[in-house]
N, CA, C and O atoms as a printed pandas DataFrame, in Angstrom:
     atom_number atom_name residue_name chain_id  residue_number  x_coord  y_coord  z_coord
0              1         N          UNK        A               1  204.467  133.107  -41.636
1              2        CA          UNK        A               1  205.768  132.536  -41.396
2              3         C          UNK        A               1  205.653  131.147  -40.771
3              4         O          UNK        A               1  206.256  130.147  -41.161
4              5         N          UNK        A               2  204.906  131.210  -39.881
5              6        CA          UNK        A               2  204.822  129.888  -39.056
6              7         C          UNK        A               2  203.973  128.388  -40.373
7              8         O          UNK        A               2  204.180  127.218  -40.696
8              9         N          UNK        A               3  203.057  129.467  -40.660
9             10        CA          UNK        A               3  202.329  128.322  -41.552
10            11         C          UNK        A               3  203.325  127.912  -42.935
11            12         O          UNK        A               3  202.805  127.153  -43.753
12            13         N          UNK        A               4  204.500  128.317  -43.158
13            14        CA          UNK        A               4  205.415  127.861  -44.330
14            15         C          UNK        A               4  205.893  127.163  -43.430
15            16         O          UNK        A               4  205.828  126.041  -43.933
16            17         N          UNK        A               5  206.494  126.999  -42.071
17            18        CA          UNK        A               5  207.183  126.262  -41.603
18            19         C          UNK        A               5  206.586  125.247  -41.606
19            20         O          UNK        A               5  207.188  124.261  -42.032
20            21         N          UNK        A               6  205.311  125.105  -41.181
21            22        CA          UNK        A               6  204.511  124.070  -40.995
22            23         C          UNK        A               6  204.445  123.227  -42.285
23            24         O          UNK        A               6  204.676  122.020  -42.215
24            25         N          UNK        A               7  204.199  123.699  -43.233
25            26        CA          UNK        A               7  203.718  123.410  -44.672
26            27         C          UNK        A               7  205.386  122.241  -45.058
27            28         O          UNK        A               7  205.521  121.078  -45.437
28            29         N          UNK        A               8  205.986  122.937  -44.833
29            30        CA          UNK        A               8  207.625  122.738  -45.253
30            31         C          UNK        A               8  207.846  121.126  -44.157
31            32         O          UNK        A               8  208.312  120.049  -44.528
32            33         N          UNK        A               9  207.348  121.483  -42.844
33            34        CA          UNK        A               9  207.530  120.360  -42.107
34            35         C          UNK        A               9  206.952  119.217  -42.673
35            36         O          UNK        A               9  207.627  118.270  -43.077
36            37         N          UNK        A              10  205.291  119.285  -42.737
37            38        CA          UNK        A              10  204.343  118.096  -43.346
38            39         C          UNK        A              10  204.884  117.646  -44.222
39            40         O          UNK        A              10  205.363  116.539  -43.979
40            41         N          UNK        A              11  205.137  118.256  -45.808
41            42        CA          UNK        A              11  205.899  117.455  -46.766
42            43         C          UNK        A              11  206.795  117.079  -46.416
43            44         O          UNK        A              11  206.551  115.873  -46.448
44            45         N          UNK        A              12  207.701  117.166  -46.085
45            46        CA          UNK        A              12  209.452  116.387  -45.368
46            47         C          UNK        A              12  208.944  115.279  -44.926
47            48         O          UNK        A              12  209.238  114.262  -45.554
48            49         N          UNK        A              13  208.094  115.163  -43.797
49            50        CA          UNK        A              13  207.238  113.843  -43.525
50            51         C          UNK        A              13  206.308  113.322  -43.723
51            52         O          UNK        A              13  205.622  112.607  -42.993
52            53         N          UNK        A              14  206.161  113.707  -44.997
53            54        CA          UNK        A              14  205.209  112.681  -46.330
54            55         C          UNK        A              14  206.150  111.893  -47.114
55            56         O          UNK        A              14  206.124  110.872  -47.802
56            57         N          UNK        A              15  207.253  113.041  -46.623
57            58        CA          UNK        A              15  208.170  112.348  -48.578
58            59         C          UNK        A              15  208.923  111.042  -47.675
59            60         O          UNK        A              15  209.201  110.007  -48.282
60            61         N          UNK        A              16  209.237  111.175  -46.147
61            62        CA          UNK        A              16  210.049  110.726  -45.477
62            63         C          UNK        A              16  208.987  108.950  -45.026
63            64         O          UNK        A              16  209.437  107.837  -44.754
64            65         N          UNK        A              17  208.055  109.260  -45.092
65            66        CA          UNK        A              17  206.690  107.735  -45.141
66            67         C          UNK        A              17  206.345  107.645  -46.113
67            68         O          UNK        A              17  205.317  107.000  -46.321
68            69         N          UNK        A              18  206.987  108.202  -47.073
69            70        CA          UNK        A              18  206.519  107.491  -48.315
70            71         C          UNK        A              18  207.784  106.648  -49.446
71            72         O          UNK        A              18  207.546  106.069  -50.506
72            73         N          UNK        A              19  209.219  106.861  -48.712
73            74        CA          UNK        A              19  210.101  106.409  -48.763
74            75         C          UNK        A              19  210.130  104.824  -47.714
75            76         O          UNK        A              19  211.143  104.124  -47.710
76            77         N          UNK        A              20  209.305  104.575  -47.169
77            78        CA          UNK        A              20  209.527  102.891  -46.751
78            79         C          UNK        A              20  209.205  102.335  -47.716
79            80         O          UNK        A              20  208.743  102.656  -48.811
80            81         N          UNK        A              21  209.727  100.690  -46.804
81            82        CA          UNK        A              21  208.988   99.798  -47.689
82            83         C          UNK        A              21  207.799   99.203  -47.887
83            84         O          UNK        A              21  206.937   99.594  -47.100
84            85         N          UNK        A              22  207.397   98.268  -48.785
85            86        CA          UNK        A              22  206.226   98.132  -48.731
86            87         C          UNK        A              22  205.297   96.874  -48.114
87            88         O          UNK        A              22  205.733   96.072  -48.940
88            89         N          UNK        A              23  204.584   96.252  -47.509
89            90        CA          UNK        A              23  204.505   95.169  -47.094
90            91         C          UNK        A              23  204.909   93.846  -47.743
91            92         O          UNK        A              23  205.379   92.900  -47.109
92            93         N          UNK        A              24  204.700   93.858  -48.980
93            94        CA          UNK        A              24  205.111   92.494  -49.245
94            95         C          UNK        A              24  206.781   93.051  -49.836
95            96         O          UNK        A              24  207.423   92.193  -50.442
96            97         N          UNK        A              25  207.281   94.115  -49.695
97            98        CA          UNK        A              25  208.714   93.994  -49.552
98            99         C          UNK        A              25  209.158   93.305  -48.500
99           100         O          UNK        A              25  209.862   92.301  -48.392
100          101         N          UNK        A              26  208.370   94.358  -47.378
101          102        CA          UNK        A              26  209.078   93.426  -45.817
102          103         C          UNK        A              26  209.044   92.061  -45.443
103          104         O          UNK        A              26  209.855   91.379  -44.817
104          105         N          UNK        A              27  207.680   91.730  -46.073
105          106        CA          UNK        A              27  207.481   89.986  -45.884
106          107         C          UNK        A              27  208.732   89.443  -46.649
107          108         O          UNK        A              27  209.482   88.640  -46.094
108          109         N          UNK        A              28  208.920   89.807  -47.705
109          110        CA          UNK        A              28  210.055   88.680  -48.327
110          111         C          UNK        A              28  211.470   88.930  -48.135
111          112         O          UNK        A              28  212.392   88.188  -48.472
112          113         N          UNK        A              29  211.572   90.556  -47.298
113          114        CA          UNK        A              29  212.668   90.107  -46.836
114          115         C          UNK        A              29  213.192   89.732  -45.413
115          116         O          UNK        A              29  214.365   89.845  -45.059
116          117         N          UNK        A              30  211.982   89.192  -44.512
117          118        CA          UNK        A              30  211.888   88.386  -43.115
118          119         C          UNK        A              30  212.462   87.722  -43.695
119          120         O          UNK        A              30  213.675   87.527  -43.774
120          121         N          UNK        A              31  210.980   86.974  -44.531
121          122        CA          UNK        A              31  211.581   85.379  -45.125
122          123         C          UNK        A              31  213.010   84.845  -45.411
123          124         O          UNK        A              31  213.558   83.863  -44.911
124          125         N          UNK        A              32  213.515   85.777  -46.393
125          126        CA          UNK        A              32  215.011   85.420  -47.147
126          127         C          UNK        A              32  215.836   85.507  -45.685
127          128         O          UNK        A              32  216.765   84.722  -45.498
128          129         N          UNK        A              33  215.424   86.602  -44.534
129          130        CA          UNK        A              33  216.355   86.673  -43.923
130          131         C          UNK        A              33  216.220   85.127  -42.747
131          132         O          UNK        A              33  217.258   84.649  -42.289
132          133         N          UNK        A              34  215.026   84.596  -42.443
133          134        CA          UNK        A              34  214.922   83.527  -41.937
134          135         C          UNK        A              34  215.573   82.242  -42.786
135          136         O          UNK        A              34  216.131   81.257  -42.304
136          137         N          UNK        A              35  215.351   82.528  -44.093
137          138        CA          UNK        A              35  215.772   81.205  -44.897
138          139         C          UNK        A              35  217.408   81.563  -44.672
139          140         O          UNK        A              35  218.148   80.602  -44.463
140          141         N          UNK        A              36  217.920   82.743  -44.704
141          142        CA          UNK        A              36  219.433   82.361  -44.784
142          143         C          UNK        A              36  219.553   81.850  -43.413
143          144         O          UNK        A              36  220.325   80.895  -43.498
144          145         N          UNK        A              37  219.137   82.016  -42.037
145          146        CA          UNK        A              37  219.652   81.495  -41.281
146          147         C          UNK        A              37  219.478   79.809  -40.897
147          148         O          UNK        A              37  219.860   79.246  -39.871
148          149         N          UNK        A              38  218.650   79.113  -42.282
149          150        CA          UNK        A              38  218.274   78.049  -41.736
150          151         C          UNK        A              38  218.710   77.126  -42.486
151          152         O          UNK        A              38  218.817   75.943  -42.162
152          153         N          UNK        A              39  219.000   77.627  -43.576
153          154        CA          UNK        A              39  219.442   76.825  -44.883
154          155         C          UNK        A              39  221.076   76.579  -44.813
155          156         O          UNK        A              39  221.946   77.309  -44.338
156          157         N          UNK        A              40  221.174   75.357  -45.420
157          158        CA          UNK        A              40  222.852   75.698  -45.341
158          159         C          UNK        A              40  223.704   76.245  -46.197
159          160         O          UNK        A              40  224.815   76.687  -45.905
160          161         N          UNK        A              41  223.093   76.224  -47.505
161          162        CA          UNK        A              41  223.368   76.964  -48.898
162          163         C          UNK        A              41  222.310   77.699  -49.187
163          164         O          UNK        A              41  221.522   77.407  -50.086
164          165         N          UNK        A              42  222.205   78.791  -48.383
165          166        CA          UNK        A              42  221.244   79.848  -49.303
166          167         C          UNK        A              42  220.848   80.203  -50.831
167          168         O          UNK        A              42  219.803   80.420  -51.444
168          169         N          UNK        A              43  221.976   80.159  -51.071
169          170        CA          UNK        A              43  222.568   81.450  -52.499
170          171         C          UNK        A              43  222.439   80.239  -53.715
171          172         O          UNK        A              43  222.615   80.424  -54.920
172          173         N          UNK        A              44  222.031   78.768  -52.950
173          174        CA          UNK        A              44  221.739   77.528  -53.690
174          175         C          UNK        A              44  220.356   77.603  -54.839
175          176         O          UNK        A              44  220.235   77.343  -56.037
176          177         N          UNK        A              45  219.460   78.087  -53.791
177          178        CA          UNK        A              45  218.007   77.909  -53.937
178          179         C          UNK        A              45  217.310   79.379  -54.188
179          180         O          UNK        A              45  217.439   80.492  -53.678
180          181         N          UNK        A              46  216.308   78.670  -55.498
181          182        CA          UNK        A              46  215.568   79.660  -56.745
182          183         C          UNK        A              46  214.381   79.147  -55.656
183          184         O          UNK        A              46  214.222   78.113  -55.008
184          185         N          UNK        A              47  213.426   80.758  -55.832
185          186        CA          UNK        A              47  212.090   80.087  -55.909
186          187         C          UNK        A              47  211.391   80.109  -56.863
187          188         O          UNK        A              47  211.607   80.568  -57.984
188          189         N          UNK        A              48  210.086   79.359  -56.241
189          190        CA          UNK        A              48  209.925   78.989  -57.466
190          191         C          UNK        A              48  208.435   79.180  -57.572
191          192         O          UNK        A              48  207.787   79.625  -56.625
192          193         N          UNK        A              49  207.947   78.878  -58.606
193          194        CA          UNK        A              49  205.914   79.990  -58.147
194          195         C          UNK        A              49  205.271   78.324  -59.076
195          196         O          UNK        A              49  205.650   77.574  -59.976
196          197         N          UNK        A              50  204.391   78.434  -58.348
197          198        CA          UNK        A              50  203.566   77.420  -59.187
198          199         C          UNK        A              50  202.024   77.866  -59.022
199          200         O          UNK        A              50  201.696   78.832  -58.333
200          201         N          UNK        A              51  201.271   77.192  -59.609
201          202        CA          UNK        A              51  200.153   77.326  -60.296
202          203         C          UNK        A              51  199.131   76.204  -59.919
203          204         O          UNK        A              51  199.804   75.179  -60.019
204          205         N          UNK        A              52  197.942   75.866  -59.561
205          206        CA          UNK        A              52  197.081   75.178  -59.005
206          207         C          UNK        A              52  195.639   75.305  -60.807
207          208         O          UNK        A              52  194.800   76.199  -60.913
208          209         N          UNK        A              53  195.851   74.116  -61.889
209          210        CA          UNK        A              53  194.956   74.589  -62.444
210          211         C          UNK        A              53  194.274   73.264  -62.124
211          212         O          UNK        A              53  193.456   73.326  -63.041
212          213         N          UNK        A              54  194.010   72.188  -61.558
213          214        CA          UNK        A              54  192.801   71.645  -61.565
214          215         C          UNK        A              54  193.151   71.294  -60.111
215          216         O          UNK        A              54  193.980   71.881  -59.414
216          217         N          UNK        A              55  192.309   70.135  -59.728
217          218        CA          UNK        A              55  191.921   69.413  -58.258
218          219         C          UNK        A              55  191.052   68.115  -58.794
219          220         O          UNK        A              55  189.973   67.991  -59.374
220          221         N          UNK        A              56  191.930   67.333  -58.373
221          222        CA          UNK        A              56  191.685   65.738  -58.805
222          223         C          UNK        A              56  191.055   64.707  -57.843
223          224         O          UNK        A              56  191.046   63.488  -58.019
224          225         N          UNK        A              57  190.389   65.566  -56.513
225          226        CA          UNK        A              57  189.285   65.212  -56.050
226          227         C          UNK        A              57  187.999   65.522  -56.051
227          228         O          UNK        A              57  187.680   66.708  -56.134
228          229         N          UNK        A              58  186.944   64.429  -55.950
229          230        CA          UNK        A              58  185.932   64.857  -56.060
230          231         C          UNK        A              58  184.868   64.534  -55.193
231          232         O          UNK        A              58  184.563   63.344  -55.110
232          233         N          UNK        A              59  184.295   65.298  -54.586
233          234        CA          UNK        A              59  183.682   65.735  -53.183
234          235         C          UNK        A              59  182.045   64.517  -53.278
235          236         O          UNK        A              59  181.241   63.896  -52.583
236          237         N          UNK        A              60  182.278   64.717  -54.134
237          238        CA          UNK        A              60  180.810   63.705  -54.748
238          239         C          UNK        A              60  181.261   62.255  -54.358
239          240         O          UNK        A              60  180.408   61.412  -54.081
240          241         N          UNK        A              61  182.359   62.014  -54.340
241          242        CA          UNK        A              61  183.193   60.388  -54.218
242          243         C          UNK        A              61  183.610   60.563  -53.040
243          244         O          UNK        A              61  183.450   59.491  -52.458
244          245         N          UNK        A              62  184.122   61.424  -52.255
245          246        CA          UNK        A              62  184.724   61.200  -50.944
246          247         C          UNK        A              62  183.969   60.752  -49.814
247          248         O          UNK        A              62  183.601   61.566  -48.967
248          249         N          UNK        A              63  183.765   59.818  -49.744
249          250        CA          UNK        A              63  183.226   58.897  -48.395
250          251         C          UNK        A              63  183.014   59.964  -47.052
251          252         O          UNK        A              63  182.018   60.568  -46.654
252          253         N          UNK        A              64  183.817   59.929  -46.767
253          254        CA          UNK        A              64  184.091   60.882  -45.277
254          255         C          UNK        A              64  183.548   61.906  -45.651
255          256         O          UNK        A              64  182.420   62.089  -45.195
256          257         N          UNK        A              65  184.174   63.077  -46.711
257          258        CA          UNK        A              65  182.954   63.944  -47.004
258          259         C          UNK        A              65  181.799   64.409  -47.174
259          260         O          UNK        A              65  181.446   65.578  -47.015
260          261         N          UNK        A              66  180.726   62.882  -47.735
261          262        CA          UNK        A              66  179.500   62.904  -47.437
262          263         C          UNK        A              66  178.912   62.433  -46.440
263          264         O          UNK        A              66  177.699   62.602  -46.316
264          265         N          UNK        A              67  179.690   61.700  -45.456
265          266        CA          UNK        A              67  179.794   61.466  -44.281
266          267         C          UNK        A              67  179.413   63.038  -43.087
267          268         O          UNK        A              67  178.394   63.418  -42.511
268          269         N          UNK        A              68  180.624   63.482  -43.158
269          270        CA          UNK        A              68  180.664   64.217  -42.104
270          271         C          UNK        A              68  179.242   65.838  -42.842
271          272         O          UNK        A              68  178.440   66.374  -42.078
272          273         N          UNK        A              69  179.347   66.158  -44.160
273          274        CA          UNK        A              69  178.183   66.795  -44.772
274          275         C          UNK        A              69  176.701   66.287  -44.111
275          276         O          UNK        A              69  175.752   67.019  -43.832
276          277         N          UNK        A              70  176.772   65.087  -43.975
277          278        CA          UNK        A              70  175.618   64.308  -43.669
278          279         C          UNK        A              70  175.476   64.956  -41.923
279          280         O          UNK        A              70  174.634   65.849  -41.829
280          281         N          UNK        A              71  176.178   64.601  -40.649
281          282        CA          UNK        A              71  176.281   65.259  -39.887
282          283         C          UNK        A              71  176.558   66.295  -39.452
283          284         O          UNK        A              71  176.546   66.475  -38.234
284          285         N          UNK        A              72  176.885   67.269  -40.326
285          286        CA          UNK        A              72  176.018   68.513  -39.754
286          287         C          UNK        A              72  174.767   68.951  -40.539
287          288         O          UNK        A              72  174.019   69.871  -40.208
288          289         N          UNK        A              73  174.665   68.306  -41.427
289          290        CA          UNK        A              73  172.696   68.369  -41.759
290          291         C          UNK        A              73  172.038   68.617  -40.369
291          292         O          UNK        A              73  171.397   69.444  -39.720
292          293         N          UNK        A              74  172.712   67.136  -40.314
293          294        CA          UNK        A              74  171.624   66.504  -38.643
294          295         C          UNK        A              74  171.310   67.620  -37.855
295          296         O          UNK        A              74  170.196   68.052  -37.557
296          297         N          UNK        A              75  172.818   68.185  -37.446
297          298        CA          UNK        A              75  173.376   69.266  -36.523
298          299         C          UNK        A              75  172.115   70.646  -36.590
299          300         O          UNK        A              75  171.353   71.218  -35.811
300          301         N          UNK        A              76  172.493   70.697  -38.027
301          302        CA          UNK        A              76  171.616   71.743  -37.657
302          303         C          UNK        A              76  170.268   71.965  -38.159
303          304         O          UNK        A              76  169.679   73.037  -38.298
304          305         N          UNK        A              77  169.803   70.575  -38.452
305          306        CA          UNK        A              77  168.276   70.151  -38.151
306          307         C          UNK        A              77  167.786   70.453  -36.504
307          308         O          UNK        A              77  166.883   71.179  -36.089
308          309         N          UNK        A              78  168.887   69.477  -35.666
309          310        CA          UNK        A              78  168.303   69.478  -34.301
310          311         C          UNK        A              78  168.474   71.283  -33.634
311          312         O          UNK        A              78  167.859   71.846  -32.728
312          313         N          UNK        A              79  169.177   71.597  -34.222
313          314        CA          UNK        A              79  169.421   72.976  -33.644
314          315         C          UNK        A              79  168.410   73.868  -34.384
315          316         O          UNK        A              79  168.387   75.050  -34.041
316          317         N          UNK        A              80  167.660   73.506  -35.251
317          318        CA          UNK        A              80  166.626   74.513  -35.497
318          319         C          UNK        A              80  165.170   73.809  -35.097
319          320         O          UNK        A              80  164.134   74.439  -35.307
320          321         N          UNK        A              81  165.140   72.671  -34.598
321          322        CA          UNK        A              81  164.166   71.699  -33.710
322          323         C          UNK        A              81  164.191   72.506  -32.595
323          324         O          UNK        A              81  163.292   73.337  -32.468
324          325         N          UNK        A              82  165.424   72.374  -31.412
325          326        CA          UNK        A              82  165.460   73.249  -29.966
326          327         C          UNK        A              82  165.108   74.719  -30.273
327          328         O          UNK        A              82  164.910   75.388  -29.258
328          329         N          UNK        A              83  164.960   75.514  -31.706
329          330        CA          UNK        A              83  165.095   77.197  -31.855
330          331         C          UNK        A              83  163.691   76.895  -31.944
331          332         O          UNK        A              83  162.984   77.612  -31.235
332          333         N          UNK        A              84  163.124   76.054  -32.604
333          334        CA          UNK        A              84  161.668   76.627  -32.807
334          335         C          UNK        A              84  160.907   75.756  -31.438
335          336         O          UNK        A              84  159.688   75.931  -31.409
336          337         N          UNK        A              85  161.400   74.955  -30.443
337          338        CA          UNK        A              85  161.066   74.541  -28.868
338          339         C          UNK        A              85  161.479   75.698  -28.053
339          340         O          UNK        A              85  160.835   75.686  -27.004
340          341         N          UNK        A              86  162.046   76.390  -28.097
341          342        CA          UNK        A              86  162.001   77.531  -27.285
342          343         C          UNK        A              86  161.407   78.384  -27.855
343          344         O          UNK        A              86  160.722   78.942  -26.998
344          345         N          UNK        A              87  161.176   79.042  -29.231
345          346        CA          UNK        A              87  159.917   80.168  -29.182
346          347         C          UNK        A              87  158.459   80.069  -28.768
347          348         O          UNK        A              87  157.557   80.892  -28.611
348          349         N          UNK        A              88  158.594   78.448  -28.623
349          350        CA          UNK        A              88  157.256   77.729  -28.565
350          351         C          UNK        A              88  157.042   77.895  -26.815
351          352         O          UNK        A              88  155.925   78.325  -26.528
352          353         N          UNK        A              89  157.599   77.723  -26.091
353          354        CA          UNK        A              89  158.257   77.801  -24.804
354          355         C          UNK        A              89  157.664   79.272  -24.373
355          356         O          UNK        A              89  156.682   79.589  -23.701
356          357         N          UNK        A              90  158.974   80.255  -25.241
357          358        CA          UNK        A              90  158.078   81.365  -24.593
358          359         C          UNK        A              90  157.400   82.012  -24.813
359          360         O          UNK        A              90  157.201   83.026  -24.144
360          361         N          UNK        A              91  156.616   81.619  -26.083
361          362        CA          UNK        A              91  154.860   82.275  -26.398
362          363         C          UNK        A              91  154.552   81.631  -25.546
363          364         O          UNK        A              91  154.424   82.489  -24.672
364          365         N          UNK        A              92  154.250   80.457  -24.962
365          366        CA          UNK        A              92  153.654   79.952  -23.847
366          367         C          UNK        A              92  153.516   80.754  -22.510
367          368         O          UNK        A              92  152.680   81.397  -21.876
368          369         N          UNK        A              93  154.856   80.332  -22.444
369          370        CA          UNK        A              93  154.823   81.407  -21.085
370          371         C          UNK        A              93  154.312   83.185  -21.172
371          372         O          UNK        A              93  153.676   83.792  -20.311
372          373         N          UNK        A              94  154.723   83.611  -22.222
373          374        CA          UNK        A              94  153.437   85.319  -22.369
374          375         C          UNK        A              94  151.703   85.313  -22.325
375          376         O          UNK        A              94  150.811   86.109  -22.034
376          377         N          UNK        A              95  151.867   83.370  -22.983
377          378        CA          UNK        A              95  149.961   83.171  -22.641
378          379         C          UNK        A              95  149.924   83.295  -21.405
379          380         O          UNK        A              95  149.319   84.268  -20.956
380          381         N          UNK        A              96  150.630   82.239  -20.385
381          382        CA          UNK        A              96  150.288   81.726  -19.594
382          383         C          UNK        A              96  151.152   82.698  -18.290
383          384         O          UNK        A              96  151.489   82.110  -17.262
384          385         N          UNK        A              97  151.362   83.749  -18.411
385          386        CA          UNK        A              97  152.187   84.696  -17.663
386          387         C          UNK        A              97  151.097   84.789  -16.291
387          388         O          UNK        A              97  149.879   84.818  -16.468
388          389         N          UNK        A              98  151.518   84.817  -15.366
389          390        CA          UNK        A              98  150.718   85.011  -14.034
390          391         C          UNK        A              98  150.576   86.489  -13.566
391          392         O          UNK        A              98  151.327   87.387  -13.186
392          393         N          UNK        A              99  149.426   86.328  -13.750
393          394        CA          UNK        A              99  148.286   87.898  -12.777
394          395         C          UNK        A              99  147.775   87.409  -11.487
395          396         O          UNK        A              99  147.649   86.295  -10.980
396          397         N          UNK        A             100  147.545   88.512  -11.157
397          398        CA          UNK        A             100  146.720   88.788   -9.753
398          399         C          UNK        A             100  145.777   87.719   -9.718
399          400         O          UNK        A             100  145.505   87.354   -8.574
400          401         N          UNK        A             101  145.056   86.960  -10.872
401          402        CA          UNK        A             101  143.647   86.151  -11.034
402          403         C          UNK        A             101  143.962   85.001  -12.017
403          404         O          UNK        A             101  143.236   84.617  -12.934
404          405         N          UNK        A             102  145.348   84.453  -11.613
405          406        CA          UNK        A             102  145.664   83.243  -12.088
406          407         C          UNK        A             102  144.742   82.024  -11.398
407          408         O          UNK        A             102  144.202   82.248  -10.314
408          409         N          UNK        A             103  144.622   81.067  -11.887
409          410        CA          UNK        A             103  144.178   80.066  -11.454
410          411         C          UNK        A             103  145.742   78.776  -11.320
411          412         O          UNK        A             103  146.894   79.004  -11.689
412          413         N          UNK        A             104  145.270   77.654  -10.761
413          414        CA          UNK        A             104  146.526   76.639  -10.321
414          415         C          UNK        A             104  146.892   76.343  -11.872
415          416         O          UNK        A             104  148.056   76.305  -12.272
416          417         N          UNK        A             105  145.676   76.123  -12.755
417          418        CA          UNK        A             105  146.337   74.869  -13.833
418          419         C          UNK        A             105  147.058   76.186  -14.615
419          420         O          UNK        A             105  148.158   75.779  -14.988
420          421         N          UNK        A             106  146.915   77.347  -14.943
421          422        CA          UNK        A             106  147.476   78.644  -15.656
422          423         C          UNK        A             106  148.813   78.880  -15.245
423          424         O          UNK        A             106  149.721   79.150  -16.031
424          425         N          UNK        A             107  148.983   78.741  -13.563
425          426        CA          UNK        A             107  149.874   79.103  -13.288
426          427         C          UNK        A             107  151.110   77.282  -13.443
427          428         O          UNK        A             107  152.312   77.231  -13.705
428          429         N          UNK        A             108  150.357   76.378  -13.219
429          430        CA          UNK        A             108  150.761   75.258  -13.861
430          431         C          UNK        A             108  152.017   74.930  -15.428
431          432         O          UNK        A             108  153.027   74.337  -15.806
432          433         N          UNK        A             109  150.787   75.977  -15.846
433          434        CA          UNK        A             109  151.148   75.908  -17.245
434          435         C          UNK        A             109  152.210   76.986  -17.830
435          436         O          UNK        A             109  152.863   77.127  -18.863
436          437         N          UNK        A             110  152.086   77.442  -17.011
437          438        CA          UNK        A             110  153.563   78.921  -16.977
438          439         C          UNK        A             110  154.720   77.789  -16.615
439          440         O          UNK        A             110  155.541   77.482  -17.479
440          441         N          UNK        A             111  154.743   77.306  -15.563
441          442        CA          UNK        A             111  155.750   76.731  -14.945
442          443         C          UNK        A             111  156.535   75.704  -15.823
443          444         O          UNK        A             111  157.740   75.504  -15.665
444          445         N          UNK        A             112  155.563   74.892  -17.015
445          446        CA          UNK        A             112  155.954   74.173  -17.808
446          447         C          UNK        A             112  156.182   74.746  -18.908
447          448         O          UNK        A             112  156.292   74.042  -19.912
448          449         N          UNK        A             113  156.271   75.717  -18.971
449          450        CA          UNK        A             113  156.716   76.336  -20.204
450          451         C          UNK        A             113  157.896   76.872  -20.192
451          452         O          UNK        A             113  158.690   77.107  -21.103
452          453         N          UNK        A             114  157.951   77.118  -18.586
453          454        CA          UNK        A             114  159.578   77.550  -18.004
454          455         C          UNK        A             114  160.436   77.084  -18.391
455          456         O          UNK        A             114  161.386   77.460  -19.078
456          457         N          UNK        A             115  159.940   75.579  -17.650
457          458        CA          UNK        A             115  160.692   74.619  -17.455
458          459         C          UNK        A             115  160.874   74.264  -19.100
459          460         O          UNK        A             115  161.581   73.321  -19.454
């Protein structure tokens, strides 16, 4: 008995979430409802869909584009310069790690590797 009730409940609130709307219902009708409040003739204006089939720049010609392409080359030249100065750094310092029977220039040389 209980499990028909149950059964009977779940569908009612399947059928009842599956009766909303759908996201791009709701988006367009924010929108329309923002455009009527902003427009002064709503009921004026079609939309309208357009289409993107070419692009009449070209990246090969744009100055600034090979410009700024050019700087972050650089960018991340120098940033893989400092990545491979610090692994270098701290293999150093695992050579040069201080024991009980360090000497000055070992322990020297830890310190500059710290650093």
């Amino acid at each position: 008995m209980k499990t028909k009730s149950l059964i009977i409940t779940l569908v009612a609130l399947i059928g009842l979430c599956s009766c909303g709307q759908s996201k791009e219902e709701k988006a367009q009708e924010m929108a329309a409802n923002y455009l009527k409040g902003v427009l002064y003739h709503f009921d004026s204006y079609e939309p309208l869909q357009t289409k993107v089939d070419s692009s009449f720049v070209a990246l090969s010609t744009d100055r600034e584009a090979i410009e700024l392409t050019l700087d972050m080359l650089k960018l991340f030249q120098s940033a893989q310069e400092y990545a491979d100065k610090i692994e270098s750094a701290e293999s150093s310092m695992e050579i040069w790690s201080p024991s009980g029977y360090s000497s000055a220039y070992s322990k020297g040389e830890y310190r500059r590797a710290k650093e």
